[in-house]
C-alpha positions as a Python dict, from the first residue, in 0.01 Angstrom:
ca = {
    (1, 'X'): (0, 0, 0),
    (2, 'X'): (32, 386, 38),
    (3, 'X'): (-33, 661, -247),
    (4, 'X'): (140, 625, -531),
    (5, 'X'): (235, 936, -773),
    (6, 'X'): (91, 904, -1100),
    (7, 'X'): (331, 654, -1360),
    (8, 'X'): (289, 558, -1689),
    (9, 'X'): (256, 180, -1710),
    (10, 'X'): (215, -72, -2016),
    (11, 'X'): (-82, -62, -2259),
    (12, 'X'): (-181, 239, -2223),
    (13, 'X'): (-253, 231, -1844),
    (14, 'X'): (-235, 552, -1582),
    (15, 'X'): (-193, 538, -1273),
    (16, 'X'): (-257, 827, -972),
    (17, 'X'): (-300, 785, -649),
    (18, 'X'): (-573, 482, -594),
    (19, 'X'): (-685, 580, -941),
    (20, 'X'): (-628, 350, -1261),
    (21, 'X'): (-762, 465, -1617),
    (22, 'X'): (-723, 250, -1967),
    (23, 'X'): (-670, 461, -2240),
    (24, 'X'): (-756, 310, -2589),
    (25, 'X'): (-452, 447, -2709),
    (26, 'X'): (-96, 622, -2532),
    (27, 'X'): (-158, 1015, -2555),
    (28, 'X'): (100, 1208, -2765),
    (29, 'X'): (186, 1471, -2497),
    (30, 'X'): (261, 1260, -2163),
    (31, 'X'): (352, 1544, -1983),
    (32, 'X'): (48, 1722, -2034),
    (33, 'X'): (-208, 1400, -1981),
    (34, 'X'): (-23, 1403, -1642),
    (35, 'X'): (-79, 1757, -1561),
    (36, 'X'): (-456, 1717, -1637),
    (37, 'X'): (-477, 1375, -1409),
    (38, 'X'): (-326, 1557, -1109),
    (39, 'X'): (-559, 1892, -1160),
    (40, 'X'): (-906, 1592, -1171),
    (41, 'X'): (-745, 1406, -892),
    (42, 'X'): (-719, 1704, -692),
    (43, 'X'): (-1086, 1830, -797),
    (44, 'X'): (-1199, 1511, -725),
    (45, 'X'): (-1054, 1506, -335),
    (46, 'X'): (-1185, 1806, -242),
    (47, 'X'): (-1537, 1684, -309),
    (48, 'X'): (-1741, 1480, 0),
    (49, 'X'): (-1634, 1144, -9),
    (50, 'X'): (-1864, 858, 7),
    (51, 'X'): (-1928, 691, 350),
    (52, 'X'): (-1787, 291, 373),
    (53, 'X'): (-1929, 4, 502),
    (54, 'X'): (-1742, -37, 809),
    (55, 'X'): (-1899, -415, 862),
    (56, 'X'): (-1679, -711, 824),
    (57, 'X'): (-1853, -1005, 646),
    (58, 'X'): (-1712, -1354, 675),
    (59, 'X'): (-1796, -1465, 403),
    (60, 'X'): (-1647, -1178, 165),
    (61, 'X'): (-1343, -1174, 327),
    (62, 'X'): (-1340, -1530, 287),
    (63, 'X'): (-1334, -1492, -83),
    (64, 'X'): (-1094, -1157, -42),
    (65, 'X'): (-855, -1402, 140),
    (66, 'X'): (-853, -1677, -125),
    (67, 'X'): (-793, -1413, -370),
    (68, 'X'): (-492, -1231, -244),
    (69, 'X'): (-368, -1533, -126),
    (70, 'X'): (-305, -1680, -498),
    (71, 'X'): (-244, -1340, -667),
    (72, 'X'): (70, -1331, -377),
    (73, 'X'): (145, -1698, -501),
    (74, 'X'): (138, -1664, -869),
    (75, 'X'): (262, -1261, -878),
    (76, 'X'): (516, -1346, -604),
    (77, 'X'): (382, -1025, -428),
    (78, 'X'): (430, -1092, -63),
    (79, 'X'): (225, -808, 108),
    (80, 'X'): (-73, -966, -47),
    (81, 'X'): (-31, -1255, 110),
    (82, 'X'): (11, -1073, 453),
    (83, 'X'): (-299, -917, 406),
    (84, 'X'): (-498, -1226, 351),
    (85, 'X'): (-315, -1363, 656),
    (86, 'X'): (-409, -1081, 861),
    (87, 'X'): (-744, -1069, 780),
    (88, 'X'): (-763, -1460, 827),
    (89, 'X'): (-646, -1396, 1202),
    (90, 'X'): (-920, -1126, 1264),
    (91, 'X'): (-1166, -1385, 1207),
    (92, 'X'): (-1063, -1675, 1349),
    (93, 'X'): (-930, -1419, 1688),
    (94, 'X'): (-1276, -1269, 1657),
    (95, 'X'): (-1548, -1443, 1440),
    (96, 'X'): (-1514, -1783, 1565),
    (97, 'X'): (-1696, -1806, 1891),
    (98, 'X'): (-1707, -2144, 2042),
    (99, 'X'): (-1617, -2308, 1756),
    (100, 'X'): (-1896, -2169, 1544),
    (101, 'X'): (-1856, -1865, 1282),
    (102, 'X'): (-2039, -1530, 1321),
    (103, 'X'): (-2141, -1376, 996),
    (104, 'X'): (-2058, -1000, 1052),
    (105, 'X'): (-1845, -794, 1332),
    (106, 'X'): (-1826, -444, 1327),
    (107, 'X'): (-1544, -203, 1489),
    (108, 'X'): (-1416, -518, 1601),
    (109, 'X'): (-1713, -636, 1799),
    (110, 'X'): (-1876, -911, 1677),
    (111, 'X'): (-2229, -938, 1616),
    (112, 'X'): (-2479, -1227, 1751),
    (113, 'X'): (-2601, -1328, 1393),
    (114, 'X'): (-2465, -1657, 1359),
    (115, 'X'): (-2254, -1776, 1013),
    (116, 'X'): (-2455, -1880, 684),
    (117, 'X'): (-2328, -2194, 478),
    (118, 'X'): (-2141, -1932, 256),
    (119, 'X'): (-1972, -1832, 587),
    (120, 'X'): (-1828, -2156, 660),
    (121, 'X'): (-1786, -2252, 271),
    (122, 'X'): (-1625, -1908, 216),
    (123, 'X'): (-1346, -1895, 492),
    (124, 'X'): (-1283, -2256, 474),
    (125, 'X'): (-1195, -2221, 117),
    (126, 'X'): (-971, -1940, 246),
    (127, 'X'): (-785, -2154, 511),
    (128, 'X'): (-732, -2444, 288),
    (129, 'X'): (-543, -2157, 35),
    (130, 'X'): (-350, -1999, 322),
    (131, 'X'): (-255, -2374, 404),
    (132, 'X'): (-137, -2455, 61),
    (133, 'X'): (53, -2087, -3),
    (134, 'X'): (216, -2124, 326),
    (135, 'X'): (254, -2447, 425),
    (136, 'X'): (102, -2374, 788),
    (137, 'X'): (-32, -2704, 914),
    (138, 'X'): (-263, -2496, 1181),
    (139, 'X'): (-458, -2345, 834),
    (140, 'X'): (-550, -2652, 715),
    (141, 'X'): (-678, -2802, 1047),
    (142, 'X'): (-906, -2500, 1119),
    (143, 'X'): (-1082, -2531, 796),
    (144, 'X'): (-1127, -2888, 820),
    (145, 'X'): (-1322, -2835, 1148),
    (146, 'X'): (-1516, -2554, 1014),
    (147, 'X'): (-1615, -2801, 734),
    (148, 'X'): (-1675, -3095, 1018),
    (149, 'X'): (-1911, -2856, 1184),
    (150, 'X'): (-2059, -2719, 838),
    (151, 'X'): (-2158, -3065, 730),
    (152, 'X'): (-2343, -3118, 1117),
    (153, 'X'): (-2563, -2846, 1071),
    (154, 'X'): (-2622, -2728, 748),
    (155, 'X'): (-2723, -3076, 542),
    (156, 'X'): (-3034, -3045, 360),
    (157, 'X'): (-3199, -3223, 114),
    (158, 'X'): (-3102, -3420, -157),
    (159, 'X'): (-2729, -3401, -96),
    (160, 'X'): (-2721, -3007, -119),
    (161, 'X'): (-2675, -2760, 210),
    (162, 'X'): (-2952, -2525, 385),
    (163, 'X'): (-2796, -2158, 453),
    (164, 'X'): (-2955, -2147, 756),
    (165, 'X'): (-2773, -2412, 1089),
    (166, 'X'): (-3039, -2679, 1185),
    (167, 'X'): (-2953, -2610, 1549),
    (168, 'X'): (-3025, -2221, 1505),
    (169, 'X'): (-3339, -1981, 1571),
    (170, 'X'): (-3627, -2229, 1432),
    (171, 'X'): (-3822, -2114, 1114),
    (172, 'X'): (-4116, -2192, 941),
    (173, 'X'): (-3911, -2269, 602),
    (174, 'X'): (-3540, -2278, 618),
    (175, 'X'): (-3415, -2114, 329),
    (176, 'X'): (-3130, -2271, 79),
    (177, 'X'): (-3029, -2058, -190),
    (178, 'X'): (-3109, -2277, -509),
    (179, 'X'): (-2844, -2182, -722),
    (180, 'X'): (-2518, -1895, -737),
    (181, 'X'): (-2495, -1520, -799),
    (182, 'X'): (-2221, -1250, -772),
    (183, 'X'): (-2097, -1500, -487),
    (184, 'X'): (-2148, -1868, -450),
    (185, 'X'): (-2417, -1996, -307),
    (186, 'X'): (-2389, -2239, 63),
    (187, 'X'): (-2373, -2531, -162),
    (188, 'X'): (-2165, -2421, -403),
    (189, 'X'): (-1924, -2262, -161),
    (190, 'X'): (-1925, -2557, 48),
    (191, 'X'): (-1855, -2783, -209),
    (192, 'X'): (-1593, -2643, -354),
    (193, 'X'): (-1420, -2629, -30),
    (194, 'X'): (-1475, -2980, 57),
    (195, 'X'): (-1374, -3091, -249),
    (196, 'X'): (-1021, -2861, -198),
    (197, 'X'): (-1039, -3086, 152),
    (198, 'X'): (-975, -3389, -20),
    (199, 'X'): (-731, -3329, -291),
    (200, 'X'): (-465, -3216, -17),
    (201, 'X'): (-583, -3490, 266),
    (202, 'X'): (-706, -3807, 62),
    (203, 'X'): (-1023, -3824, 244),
    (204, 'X'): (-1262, -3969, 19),
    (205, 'X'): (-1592, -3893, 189),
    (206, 'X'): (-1499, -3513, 169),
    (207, 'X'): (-1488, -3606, -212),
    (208, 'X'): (-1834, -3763, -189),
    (209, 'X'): (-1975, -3544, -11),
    (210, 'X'): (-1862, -3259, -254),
    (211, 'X'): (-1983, -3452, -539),
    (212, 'X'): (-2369, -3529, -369),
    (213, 'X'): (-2399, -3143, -313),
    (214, 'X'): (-2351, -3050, -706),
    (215, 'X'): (-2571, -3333, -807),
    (216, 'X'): (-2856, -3131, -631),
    (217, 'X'): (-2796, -2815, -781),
    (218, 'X'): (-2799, -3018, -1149),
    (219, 'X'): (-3157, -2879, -1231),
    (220, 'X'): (-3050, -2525, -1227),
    (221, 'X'): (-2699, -2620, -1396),
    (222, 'X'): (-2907, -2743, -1658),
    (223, 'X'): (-3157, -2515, -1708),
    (224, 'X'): (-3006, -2175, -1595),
    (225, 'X'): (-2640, -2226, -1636),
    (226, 'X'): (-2584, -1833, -1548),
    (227, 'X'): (-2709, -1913, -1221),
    (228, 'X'): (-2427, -2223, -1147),
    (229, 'X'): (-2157, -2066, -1257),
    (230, 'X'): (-1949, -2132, -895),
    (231, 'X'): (-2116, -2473, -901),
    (232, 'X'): (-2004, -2551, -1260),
    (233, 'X'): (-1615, -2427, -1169),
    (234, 'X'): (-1627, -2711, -852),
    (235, 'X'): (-1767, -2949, -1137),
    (236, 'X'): (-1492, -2875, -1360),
    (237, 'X'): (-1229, -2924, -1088),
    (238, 'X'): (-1392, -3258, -1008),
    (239, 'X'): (-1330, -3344, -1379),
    (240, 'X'): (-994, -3225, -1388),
    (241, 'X'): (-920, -3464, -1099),
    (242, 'X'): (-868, -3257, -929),
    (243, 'X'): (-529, -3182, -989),
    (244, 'X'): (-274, -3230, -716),
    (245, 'X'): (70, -3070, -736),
    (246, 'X'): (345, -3154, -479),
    (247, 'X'): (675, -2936, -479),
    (248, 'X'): (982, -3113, -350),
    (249, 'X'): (1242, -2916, -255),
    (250, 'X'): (1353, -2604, -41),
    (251, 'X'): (1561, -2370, -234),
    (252, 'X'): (1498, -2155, -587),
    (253, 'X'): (1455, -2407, -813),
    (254, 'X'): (1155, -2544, -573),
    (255, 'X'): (1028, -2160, -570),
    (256, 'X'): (1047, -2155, -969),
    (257, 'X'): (872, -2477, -1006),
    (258, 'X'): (593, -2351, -700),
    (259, 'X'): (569, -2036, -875),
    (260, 'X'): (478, -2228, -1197),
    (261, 'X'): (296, -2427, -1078),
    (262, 'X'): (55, -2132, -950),
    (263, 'X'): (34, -1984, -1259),
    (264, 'X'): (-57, -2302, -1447),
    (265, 'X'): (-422, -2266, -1591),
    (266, 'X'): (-548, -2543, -1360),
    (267, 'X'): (-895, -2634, -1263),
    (268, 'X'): (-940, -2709, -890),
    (269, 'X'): (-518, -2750, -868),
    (270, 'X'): (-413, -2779, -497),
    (271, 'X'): (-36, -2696, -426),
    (272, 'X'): (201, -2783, -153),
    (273, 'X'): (531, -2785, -98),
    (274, 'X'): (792, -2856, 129),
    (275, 'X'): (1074, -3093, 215),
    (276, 'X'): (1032, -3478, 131),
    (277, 'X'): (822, -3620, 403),
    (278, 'X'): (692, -3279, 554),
    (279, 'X'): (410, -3282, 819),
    (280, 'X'): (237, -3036, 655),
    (281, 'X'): (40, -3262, 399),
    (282, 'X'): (26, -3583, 298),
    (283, 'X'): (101, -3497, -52),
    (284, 'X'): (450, -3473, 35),
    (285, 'X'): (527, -3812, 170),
    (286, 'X'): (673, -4054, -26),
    (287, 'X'): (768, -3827, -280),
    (288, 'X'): (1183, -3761, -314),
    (289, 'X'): (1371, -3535, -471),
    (290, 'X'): (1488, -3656, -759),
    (291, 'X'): (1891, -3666, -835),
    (292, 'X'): (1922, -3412, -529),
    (293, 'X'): (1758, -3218, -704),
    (294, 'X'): (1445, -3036, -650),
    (295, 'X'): (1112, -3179, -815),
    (296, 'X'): (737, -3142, -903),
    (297, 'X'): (510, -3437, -889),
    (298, 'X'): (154, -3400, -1083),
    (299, 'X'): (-94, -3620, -922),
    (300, 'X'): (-466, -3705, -959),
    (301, 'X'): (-589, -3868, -637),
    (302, 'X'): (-239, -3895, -531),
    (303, 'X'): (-142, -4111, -809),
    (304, 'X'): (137, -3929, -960),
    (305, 'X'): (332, -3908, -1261),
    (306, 'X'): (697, -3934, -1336),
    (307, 'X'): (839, -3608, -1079),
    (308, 'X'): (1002, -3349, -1310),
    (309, 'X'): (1272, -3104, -1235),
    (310, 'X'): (1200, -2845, -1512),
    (311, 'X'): (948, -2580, -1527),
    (312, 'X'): (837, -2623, -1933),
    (313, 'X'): (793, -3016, -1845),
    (314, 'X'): (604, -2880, -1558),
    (315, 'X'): (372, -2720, -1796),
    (316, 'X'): (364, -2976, -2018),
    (317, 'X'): (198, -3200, -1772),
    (318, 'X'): (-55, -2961, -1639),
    (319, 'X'): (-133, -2907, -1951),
    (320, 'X'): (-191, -3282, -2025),
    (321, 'X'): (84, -3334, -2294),
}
């Protein structure tokens, strides 16, 4: 997004550059708090910069995707959401190989290491959020193959998902990464996205098999909470439906009621829109507008209620009122 020269924004916050500092309080001499940020700023650039990790990890950019992809959606900034397209492209142009992930590329090369669980999980995740934010049919069907070839060869025991592919190098123990961390785990990961899978296609056994790989990370739910904490946020989804939200409509009303509908504190909420009858998901079938007008339909396993046309009644529904 460029350098940006230093701005005073709300609470408190200053801005230089790439830099961002929260003050507990606003300084009484602006002028001279932005003298001193540009004097540090400049000390600070002439010092020897750290190197970067030039590596490209599918899985990370998996979650960087899914990330960007809803801030664009629910801040309505639009360059986000051409990053996480653009980044979704690199992979599928350059990590899938065959019709199987690689984990890592580097200078645009990719490596030999084959894709983890959390690979697959990750970037399918991604693709099922690119699908939903812009109604690309193409995003949807590459992560349901990813998850069609994640379920082949990375099923393990009791329900839950080995990192490691069955059909890969063979190991004396094949690991599976009990429970989550600073990123989900295969299960988790792989859950969540199946259970994403379903809410926009119907498929019930996506929803099954979602549900069969938390049950087998319900030990360490139970005993070590900390540890499930990606696991636990695809539970809650389950029990919030998951929430299904179909946008009728093509004009700014329909953009309003997307927008909201983004922004809506919603567990596990999948969002579509289009015209009535789109081939982009079968959330939109069968579902008008309503007086002309353009409407929002709040479904739980495509059973929906009454469609509404206004953004607070919107609300009210996601909210359960």
């Amino acid at each position: 997004m460029g350098r940006r020269a230093a701005r005073r924004d709300r609470g408190g916050t200053f801005e230089h550059g790439t830099s961002t500092l929260q003050l507990l309080r606003d300084p009484d001499d602006q002028s001279r708090w932005e003298l001193i940020r540009t004097k540090l700023m400049d000390r600070r650039s002439r010092r020897p910069q750290p190197d970067r990790d030039e590596k490209v990890v599918t899985s990370w950019n998996g979650l960087a995707i899914s990330a960007l992809a809803e801030a664009a959606m629910i801040l309505q900034e639009s360059e986000w959401l051409d990053a996480a397209m653009a980044s979704a492209e690199f992979a599928l142009d350059r990590h899938l190989v065959d019709g199987r992930l690689r984990r890592t590329s580097l200078g645009g090369r990719v490596s030999g290491a084959p894709g983890v669980a959390d690979d697959y999980g990750n970037f399918a995740e991604a693709l099922l959020v690119l699908h939903q934010a812009t109604g690309e049919q193409r995003y949807l069907a590459a992560g349901e193959q990813l998850l069609a070839t994640a379920q082949q060869i990375f099923t393990g025991p009791s329900g839950g998902f080995h990192d490691a592919a069955s059909d890969g190098e063979k190991l004396f123990f094949t690991p599976r990464g009990a429970g989550d961390n600073a990123e989900p785990s295969g299960t988790s990961s792989l859950a969540g996205a199946l259970l994403t899978l379903s809410a926009l296609t119907g498929d019930p056994a996506a929803r099954d098999r979602a549900a069969a790989a938390l049950a087998s990370m319900g030990e360490i739910a139970t005993q070590a909470p900390r540890f499930a904490g990606w696991g636990l946020a695809v539970a809650e989804a389950v029990l919030a439906g998951p929430v299904q939200v179909a946008v009728i409509g093509q004009d700014r009303a329909s953009r309003g009621l997307t927008r909201t509908a983004w922004a809506a504190p919603t567990s596990g909420a999948v969002i579509v829109h289009g015209a009535p009858d789109a081939p982009t998901s079968p959330l939109l079938a069968d579902r008008p507008l309503v007086g002309g007008r353009s409407a929002a339909y709040v479904c739980h396993g495509f059973v929906c209620q009454a469609p509404v046309t206004d953004r607070d009644e919107l609300i009210d529904q996601l909210r359960g009122r």
